[in-house]
DRENDO-1510 file (C-alpha; in Angstrom, 1 decimal, always signed):
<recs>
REC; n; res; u; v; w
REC; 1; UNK; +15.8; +87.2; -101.1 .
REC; 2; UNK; +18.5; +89.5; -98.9 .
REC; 3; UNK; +20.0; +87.3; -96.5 .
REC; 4; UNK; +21.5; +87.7; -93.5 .
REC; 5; UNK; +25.3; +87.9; -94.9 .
REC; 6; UNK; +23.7; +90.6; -97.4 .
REC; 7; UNK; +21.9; +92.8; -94.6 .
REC; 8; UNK; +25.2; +93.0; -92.5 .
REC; 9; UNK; +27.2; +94.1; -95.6 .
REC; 10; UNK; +24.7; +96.8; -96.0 .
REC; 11; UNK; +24.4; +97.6; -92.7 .
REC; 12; UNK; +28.3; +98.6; -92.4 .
REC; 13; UNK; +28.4; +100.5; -95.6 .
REC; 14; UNK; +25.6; +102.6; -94.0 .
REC; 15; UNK; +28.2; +102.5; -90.9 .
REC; 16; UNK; +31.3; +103.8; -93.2 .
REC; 17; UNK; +29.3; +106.7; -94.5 .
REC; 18; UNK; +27.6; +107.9; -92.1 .
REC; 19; UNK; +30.0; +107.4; -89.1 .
REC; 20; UNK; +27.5; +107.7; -86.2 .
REC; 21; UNK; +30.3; +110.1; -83.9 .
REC; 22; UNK; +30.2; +112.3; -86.8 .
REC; 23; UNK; +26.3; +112.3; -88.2 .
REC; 24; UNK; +23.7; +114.2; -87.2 .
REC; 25; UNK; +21.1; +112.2; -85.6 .
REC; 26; UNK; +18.1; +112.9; -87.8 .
REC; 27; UNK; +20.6; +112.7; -90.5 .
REC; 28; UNK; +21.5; +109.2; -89.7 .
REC; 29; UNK; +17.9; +108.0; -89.1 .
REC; 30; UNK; +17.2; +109.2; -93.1 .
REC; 31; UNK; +19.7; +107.3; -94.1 .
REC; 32; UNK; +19.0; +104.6; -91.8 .
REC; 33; UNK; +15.4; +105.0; -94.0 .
REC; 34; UNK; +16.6; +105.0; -97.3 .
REC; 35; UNK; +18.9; +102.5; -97.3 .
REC; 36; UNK; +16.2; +100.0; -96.3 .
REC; 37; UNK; +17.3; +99.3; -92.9 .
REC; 38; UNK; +14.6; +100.6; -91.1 .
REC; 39; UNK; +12.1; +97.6; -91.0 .
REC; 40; UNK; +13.6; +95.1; -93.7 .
REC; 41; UNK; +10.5; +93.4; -93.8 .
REC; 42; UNK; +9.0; +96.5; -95.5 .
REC; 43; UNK; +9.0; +97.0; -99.2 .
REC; 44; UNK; +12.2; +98.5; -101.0 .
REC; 45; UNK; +12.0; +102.5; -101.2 .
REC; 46; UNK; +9.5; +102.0; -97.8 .
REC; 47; UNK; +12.3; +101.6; -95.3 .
REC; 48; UNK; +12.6; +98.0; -95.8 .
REC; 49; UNK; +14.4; +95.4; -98.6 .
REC; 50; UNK; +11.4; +93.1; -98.8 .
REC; 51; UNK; +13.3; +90.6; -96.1 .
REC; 52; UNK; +11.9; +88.3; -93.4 .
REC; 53; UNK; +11.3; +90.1; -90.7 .
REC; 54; UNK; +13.3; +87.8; -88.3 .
REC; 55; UNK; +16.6; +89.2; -90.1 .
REC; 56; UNK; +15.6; +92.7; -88.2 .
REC; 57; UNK; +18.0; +91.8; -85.1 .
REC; 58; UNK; +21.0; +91.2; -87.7 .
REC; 59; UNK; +20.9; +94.7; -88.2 .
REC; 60; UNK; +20.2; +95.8; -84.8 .
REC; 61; UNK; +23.2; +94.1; -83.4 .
REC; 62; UNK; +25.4; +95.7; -85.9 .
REC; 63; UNK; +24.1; +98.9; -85.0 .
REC; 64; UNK; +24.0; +98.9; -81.7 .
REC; 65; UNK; +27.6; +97.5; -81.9 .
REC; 66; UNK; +28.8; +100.9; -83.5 .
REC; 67; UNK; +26.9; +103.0; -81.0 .
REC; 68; UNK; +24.0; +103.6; -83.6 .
REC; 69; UNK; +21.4; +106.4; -82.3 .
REC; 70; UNK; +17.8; +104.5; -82.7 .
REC; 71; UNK; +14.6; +106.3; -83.1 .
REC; 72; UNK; +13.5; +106.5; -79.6 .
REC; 73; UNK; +10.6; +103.9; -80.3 .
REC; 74; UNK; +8.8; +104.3; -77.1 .
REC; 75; UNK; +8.2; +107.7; -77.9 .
REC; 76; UNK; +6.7; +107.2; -81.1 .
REC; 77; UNK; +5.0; +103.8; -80.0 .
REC; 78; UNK; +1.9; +104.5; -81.7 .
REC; 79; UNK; +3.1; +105.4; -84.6 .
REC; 80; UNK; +5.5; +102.3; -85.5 .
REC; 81; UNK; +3.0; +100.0; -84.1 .
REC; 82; UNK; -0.5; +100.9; -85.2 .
REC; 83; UNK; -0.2; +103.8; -88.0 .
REC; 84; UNK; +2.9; +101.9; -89.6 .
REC; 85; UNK; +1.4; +98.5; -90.5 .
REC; 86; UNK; -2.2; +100.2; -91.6 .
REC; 87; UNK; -0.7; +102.4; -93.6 .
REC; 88; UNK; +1.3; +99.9; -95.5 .
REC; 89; UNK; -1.8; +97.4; -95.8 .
REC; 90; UNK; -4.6; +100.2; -96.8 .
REC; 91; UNK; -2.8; +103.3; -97.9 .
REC; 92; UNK; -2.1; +104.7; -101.7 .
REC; 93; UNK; +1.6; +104.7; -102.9 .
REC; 94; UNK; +1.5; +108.3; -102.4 .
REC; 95; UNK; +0.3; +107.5; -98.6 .
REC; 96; UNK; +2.8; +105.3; -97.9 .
REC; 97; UNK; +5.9; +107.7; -99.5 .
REC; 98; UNK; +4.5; +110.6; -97.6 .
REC; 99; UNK; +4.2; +109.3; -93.9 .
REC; 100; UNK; +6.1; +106.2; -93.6 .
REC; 101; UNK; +9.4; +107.8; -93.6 .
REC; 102; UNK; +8.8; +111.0; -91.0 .
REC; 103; UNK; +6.9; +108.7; -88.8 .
REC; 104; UNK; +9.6; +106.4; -88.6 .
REC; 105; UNK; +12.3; +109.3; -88.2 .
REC; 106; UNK; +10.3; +110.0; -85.2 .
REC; 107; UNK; +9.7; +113.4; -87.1 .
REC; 108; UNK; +6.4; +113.2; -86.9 .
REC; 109; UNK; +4.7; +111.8; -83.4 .
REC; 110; UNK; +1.1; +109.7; -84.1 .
REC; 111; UNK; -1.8; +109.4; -81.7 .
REC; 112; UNK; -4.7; +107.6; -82.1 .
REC; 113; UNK; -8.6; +109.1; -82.1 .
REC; 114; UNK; -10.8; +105.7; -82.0 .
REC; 115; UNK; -12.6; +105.9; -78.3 .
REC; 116; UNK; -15.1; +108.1; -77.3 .
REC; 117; UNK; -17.4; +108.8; -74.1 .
REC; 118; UNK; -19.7; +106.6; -75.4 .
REC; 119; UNK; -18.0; +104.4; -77.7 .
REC; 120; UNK; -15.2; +102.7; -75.2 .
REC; 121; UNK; -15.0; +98.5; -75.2 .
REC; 122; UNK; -18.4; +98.9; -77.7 .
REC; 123; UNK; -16.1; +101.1; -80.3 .
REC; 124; UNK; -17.9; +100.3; -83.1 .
REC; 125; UNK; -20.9; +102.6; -82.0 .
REC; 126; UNK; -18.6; +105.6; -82.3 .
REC; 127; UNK; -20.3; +108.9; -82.9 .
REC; 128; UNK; -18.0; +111.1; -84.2 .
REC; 129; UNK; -19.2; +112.1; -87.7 .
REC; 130; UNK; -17.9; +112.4; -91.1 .
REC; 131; UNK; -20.1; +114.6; -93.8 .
REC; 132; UNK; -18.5; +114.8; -97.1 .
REC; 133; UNK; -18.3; +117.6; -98.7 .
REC; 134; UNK; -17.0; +117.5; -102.3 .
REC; 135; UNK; -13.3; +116.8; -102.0 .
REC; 136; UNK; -13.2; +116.8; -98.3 .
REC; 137; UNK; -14.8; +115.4; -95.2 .
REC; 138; UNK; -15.8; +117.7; -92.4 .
REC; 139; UNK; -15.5; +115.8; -89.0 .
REC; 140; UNK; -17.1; +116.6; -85.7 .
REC; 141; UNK; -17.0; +114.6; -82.6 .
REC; 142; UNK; -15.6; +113.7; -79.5 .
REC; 143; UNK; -12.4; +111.3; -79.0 .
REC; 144; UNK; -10.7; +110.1; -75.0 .
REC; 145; UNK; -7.8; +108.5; -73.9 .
REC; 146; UNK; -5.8; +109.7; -76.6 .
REC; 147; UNK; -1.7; +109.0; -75.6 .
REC; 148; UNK; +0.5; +111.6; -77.2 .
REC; 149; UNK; -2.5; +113.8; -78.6 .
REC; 150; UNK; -0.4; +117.0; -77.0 .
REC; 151; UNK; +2.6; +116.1; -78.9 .
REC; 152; UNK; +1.4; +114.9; -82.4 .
REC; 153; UNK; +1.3; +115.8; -85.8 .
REC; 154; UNK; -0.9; +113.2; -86.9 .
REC; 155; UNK; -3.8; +111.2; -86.2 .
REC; 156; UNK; -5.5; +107.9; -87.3 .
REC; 157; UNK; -8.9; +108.6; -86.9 .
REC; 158; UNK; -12.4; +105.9; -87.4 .
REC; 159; UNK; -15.5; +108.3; -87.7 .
REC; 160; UNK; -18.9; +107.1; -88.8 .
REC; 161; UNK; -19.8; +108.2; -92.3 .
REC; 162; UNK; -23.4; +106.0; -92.6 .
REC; 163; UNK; -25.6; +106.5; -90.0 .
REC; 164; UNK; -28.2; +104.1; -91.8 .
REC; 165; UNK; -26.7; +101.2; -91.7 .
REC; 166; UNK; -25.5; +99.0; -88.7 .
REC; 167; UNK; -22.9; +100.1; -86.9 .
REC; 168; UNK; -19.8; +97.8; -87.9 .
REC; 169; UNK; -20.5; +98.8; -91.4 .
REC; 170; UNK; -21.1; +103.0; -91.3 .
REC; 171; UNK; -17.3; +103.9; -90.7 .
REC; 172; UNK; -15.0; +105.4; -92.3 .
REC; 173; UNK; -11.0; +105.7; -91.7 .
REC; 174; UNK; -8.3; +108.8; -91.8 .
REC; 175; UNK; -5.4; +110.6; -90.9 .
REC; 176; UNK; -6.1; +113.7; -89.8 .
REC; 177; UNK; -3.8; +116.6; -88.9 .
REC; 178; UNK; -3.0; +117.7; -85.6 .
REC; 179; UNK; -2.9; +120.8; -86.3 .
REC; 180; UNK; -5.9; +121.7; -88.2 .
REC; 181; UNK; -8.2; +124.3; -87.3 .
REC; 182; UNK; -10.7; +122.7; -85.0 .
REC; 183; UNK; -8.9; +120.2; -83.3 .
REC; 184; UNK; -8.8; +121.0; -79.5 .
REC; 185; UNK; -6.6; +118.9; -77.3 .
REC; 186; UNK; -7.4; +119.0; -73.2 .
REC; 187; UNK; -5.5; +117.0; -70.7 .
REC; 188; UNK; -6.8; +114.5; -68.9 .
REC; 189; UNK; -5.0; +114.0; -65.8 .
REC; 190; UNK; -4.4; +110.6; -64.1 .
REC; 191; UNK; -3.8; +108.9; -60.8 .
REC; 192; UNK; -0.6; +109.0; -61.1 .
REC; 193; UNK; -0.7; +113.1; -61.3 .
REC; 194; UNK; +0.2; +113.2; -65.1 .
REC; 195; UNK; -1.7; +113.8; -68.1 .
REC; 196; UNK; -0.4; +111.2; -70.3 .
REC; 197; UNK; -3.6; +110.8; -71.5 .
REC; 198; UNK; -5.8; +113.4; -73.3 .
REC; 199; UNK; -9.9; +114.4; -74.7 .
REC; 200; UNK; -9.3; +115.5; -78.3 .
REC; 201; UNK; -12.4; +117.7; -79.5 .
REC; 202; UNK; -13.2; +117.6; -83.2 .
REC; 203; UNK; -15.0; +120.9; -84.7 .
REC; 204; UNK; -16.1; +120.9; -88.2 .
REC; 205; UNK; -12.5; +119.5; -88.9 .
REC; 206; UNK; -11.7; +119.0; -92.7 .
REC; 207; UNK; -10.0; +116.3; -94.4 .
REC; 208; UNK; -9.4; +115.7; -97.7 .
REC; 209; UNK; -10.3; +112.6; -99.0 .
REC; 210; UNK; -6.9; +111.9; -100.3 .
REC; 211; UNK; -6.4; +111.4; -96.3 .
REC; 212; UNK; -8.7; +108.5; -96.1 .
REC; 213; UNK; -7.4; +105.3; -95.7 .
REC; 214; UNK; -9.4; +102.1; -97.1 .
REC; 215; UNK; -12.9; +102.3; -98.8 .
REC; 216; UNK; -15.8; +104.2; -98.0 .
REC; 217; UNK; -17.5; +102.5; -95.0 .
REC; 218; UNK; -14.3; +100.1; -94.6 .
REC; 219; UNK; -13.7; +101.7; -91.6 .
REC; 220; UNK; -13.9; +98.4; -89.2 .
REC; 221; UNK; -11.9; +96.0; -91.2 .
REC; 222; UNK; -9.3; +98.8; -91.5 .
REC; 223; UNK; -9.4; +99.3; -87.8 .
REC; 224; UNK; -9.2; +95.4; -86.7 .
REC; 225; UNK; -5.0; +96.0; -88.6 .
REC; 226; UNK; -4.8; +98.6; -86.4 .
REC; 227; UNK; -6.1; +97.4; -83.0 .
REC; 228; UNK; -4.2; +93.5; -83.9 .
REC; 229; UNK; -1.2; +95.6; -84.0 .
REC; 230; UNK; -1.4; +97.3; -81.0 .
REC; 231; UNK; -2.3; +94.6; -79.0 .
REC; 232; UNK; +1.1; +93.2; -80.1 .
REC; 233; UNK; +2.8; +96.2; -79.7 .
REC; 234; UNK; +1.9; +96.7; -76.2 .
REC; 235; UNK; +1.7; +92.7; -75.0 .
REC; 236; UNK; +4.3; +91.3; -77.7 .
REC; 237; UNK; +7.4; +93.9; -76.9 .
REC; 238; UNK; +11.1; +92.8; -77.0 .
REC; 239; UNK; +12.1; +92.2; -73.7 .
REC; 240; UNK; +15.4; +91.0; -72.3 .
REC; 241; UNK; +15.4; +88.0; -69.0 .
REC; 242; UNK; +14.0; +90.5; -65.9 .
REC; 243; UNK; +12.9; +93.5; -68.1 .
REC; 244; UNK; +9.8; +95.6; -67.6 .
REC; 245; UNK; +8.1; +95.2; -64.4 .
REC; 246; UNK; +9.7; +91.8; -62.9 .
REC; 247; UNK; +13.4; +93.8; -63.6 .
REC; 248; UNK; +12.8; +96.5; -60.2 .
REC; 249; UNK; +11.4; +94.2; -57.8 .
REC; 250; UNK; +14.0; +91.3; -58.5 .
REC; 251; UNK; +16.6; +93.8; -57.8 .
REC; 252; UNK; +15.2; +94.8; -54.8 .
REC; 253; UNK; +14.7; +91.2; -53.4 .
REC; 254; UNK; +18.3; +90.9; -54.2 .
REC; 255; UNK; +19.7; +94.3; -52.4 .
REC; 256; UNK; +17.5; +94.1; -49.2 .
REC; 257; UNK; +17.3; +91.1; -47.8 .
REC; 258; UNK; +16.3; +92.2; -44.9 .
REC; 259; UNK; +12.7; +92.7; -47.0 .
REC; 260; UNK; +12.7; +88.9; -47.3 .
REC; 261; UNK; +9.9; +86.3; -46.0 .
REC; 262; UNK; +9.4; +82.9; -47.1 .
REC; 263; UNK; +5.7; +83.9; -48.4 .
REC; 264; UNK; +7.0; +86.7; -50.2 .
REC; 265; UNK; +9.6; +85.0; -51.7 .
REC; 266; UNK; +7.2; +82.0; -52.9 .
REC; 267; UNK; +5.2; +84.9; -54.5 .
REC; 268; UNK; +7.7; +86.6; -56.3 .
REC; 269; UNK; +8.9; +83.1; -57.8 .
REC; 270; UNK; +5.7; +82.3; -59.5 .
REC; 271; UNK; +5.8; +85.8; -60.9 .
REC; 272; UNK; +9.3; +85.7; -62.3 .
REC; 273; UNK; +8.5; +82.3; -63.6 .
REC; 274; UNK; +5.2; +83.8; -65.7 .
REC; 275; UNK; +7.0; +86.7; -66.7 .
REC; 276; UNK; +9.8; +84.7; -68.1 .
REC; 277; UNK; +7.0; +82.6; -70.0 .
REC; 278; UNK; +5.1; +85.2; -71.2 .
REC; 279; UNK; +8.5; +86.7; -73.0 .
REC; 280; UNK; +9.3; +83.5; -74.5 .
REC; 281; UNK; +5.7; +83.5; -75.7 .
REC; 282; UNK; +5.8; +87.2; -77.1 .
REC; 283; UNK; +8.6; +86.0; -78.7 .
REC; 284; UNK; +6.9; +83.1; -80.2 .
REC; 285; UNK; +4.5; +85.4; -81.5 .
REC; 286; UNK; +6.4; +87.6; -83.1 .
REC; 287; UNK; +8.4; +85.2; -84.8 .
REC; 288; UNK; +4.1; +83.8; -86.1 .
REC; 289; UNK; +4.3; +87.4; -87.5 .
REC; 290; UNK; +6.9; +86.6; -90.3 .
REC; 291; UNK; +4.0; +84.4; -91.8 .
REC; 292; UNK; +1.6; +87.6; -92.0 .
REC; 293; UNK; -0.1; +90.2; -90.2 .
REC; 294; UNK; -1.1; +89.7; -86.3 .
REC; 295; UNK; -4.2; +87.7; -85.5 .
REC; 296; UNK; -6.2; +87.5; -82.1 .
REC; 297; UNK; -3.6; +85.5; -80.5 .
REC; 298; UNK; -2.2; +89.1; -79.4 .
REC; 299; UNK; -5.2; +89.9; -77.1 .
REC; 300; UNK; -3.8; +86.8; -75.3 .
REC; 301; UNK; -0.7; +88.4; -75.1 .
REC; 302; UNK; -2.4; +92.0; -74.0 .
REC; 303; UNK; -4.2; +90.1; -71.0 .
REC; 304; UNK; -1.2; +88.2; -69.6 .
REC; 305; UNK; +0.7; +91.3; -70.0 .
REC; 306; UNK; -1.8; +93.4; -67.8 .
REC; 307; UNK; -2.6; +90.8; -65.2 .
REC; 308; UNK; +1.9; +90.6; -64.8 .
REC; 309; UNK; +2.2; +94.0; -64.3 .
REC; 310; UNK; -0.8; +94.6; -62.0 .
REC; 311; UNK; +0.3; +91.2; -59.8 .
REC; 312; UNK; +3.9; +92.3; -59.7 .
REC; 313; UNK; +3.4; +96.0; -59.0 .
REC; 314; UNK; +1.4; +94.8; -56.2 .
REC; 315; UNK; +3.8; +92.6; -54.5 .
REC; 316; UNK; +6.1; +95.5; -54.8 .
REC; 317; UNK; +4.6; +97.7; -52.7 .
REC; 318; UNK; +4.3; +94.9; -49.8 .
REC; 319; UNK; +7.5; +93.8; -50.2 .
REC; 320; UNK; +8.9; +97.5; -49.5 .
REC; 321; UNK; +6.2; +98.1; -46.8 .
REC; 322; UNK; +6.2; +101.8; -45.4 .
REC; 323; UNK; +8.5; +102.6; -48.3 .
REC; 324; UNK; +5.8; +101.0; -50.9 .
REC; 325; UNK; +3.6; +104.1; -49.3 .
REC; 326; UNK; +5.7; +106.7; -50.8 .
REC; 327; UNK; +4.7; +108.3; -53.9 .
REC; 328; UNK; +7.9; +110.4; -55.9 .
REC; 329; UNK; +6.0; +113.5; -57.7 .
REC; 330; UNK; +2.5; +114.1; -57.9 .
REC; 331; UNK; +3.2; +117.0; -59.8 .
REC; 332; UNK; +1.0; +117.7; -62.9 .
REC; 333; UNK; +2.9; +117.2; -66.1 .
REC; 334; UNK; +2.5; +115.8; -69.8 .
REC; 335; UNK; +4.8; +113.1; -70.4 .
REC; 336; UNK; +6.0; +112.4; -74.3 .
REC; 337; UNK; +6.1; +108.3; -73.2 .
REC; 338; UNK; +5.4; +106.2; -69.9 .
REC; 339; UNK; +8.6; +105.0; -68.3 .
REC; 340; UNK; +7.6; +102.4; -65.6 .
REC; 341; UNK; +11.1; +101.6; -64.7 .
REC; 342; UNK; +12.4; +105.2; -64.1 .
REC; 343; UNK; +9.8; +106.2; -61.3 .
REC; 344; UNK; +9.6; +104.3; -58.1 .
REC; 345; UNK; +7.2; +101.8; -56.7 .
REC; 346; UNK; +4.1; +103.7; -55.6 .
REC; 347; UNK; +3.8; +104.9; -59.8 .
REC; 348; UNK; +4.1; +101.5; -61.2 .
REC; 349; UNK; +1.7; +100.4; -58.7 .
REC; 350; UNK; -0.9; +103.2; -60.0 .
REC; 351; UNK; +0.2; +103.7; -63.3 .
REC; 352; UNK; -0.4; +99.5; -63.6 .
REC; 353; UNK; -4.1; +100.2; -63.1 .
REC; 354; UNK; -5.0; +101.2; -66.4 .
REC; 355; UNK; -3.5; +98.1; -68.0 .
REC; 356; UNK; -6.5; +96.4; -68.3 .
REC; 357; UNK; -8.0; +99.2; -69.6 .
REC; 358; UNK; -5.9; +101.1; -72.1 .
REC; 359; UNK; -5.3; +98.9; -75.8 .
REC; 360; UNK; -8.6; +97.3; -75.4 .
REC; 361; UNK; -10.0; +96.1; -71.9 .
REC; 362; UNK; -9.1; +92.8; -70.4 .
REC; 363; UNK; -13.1; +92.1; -70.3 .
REC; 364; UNK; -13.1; +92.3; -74.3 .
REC; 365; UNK; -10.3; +90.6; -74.6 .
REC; 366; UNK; -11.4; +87.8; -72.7 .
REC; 367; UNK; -14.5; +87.8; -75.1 .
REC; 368; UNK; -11.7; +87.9; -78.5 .
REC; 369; UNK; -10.1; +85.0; -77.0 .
REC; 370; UNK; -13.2; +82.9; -76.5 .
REC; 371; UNK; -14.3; +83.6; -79.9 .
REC; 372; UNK; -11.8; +84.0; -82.4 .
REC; 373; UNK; -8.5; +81.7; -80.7 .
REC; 374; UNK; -10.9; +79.1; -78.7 .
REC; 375; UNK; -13.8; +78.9; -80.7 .
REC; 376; UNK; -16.5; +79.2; -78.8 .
REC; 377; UNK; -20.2; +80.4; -79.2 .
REC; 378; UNK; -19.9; +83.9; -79.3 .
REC; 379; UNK; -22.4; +86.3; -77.0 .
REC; 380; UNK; -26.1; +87.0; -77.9 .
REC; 381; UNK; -26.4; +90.4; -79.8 .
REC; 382; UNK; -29.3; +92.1; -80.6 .
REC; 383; UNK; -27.8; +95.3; -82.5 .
REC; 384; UNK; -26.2; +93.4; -85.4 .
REC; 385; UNK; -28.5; +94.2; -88.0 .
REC; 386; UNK; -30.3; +97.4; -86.4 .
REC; 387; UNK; -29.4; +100.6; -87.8 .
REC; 388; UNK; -26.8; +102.9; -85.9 .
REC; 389; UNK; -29.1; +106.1; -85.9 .
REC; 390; UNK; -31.9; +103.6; -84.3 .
REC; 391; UNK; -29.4; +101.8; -81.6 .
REC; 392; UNK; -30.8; +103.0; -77.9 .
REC; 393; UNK; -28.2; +105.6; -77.0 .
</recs>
């Protein structure tokens, strides 16, 4: 097994001959790739040496040491932590050799087509349809809330393949290319005045079956990889003491004290206090992720981080009164990743809002955490066993 010792030797031979001054930055992500220092918990020839995942921050530090470029993660969020892992768990060899490495480059940009208008926190009554047609799959449907559909390549994609069967069971997984004939991608602007978020619009859209990902009608299990991994990847992320959301207003409470009241300041210290804990705990979680793939414990993860950022975005605005009124840019744009930190109080406060909605609402979640961590009886349903094409609609 590589070690850490092993991992840092190979990490400064990368270093000696691909001096990161000198190398091109695409140039010294391939590299990065290929010498298995990507993910190291990945298999060898995959971006990885088949380490324990924990030895990932040895090679970060000596990285980011020599002034390493990195693969601008945020921007290809989606991509690292949903497409990644279910590729590696569902896909053929020749799957795995053809996207892992681009999408980790940050060559290729992911988005994600799994909700529709109808098919939101009840996903698994999607409507989007897959008809095959000898080799390929012709797909036509409707898909919403798709981050970074204006800037991607590809797409994981759940469409429902077997209308006559019930609806967990009738659905099929693939990646499908952006830019196919037939895929139509509209804005969808927010709140906050950008169109982060976008409708994609699928018109007799073909895709070879050597796209599809899992078996025939696997769909759902496929998906559950997927959706465990990005409640993780938005509730579980890295953070130093006083990033994300805590990190503005604690510098503000610091530089203005004339902001200051004893309330306030009670308020902010039960917040700071749950943010710290609920970094330990992502950390926790992601050190339970050496053992195996993510489990529900994440939608924990995906609650407290909503709630946080909706509380502390809140308290933000009061504590910077008429300022907290005061809104940056309305101006209508279509952002490659959401910066929360960059943009001032008034767009964390609105941006925050869709917390609890985005990555699986906090309603369903709720329901995940009741079941499948606590144990308890799960809700009545009455569509389990009842055809798709005969649900009420």
């Amino acid at each position: 097994m590589t070690g850490a010792e092993e991992l840092r030797s190979r990490t400064r031979e990368l270093l000696a001959a691909h001096p990161p001054a000198s190398t091109d930055r695409l140039d010294f992500l391939r590299a990065r790739f290929d010498a298995g220092l990507a993910w190291v918990h990945y298999p060898e020839g995959l971006g990885g040496l088949g380490a324990p995942r924990s030895l990932q921050s040895v090679v970060d530090a000596e990285l980011e040491s020599a002034g390493a470029p990195d693969n601008d993660p945020r921007r290809i969020g989606i991509g690292l932590g949903m497409a990644a892992p279910t590729i590696l768990q569902f896909g053929t060899e020749e799957q795995k050799r053809r996207f892992l490495r681009p999408l980790w480059t940050g060559e290729e940009v992911w988005c994600q087509l799994f909700s529709e208008p109808g098919a939101g926190s009840d996903l698994a009554a999607l409507g989007t349809r897959a008809v095959r047609a000898g080799e390929d799959w012709v797909v036509n449907g409707q898909k919403v809330w798709t981050s970074s559909a204006h800037v991607a390549r590809w797409a994981i994609l759940i469409a429902r393949t077997d209308p006559d069967v019930p609806k967990h069971r009738g659905i099929t997984y693939f990646v499908c290319d952006m830019t196919d004939p037939g895929v139509e991608v509209r804005p969808l602007r927010q709140v906050t005045g950008e169109a982060e978020f976008n409708e994609v619009f699928l018109t007799g859209v073909r895709i070879s079956d050597t796209r599809r990902l899992g078996e025939i009608g696997d769909g759902w299990k496929v998906a559950q990889t997927t959706l465990n991994n990005e409640r993780v990847a938005i509730g579980g992320m890295r953070l130093p003491r006083e990033g994300g959301m805590i990190g503005p207003i604690s510098k503000t409470w610091r530089e203005r004290p004339e902001l200051r009241t004893h309330d306030l300041h009670q308020r902010l210290l039960k917040l700071w206090v749950e943010s710290e804990v609920s970094r330990l705990t992502a950390e926790r979680l992601r050190q339970q992720l050496v053992a195996g793939q993510p489990g529900p414990e994440g939608a924990g993860m995906k609650l407290a981080f909503a709630r946080l950022n909706q509380e502390i975005s809140g308290l933000e605005v009061e504590l910077l009164g008429e300022e907290g009124l005061l809104y940056d840019d309305w101006t209508m744009r279509r952002p490659e990743l959401v910066d929360f930190t960059g943009r001032d109080a008034g767009y964390r406060y609105l941006r925050s809002k869709g917390n609890s909605i985005e990555g699986g609402t906090s309603e369903v979640l709720l329901n995940i955490v009741a079941e499948r961590v606590l144990g308890l009886p799960p809700e009545p349903r009455t569509d389990k066993d009842v055809a798709w094409k005969d649900l009420a609609r």
